[in-house]
C-alpha positions in Angstrom: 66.5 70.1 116.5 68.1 71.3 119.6 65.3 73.5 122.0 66.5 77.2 122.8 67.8 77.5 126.0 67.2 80.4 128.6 70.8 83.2 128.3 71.9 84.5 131.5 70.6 88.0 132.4 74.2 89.3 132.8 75.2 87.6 129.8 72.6 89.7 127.9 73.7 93.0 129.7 77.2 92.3 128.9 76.3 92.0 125.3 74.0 95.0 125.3 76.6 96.9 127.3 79.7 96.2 124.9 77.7 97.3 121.9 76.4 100.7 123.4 79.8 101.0 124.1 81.4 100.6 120.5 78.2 103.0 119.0 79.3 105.6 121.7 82.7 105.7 120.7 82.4 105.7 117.3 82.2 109.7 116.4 85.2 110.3 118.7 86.9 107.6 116.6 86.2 109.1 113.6 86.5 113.0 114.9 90.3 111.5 115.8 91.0 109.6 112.5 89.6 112.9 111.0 92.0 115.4 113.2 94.7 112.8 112.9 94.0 112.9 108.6 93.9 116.9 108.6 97.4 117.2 111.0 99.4 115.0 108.2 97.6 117.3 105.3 98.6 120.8 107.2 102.3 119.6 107.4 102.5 118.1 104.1 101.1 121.5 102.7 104.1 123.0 104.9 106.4 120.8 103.7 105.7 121.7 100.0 105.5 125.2 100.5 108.8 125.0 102.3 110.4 123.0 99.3 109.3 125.3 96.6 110.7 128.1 98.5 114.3 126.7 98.6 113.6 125.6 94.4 112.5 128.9 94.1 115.7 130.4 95.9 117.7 128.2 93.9 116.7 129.7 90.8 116.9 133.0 91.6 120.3 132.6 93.0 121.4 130.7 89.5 119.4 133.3 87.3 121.2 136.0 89.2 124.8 134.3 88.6 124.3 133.7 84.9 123.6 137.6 84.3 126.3 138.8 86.4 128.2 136.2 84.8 127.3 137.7 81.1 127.5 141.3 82.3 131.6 140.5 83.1 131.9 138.8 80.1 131.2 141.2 77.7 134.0 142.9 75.9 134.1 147.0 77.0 
C-alpha cells in the first residue's frame, strides 16, 4: 500500500474555494433557469390567446357570410 502524502495548502484552498463557489451560485442558477422557464410560458400563453383570437375571428366572419348568404337567397 502506497503511504498518504501531505496536499499542498493552496491545492486544498483551491479545492475548497471552487466548491464554495458552485454552492454560491447555485440559487441564481436556478432563479435564472426558473425566470428563463416562466418568460417561454408567458409568451406561449400569448401566443395561444393570440391564435384563438384570429380562429375565433375566422368563425365569426364565416358564420356571418353564411346568414347574409341565406338571407339573399331566399325567394321574396
Amino acid at each position: 500500500m502506497s503511504q498518504p502524502c501531505e496536499v499542498n495548502g493552496a491545492i486544498v484552498d483551491a479545492v475548497a474555494g471552487s466548491n464554495a463557489s458552485v454552492v454560491a451560485v447555485a440559487p441564481a442558477m436556478a432563479m435564472g433557469n426558473l425566470y428563463q422557464t416562466i418568460g417561454n410560458s408567458v409568451a406561449m400563453a400569448a401566443a395561444n390567446a393570440v391564435y384563438a383570437q384570429q380562429q375565433g375571428w375566422v368563425t365569426s366572419q364565416s358564420a356571418g357570410t353564411l346568414g347574409i348568404t341565406k338571407l339573399f337567397s331566399q325567394n321574396k
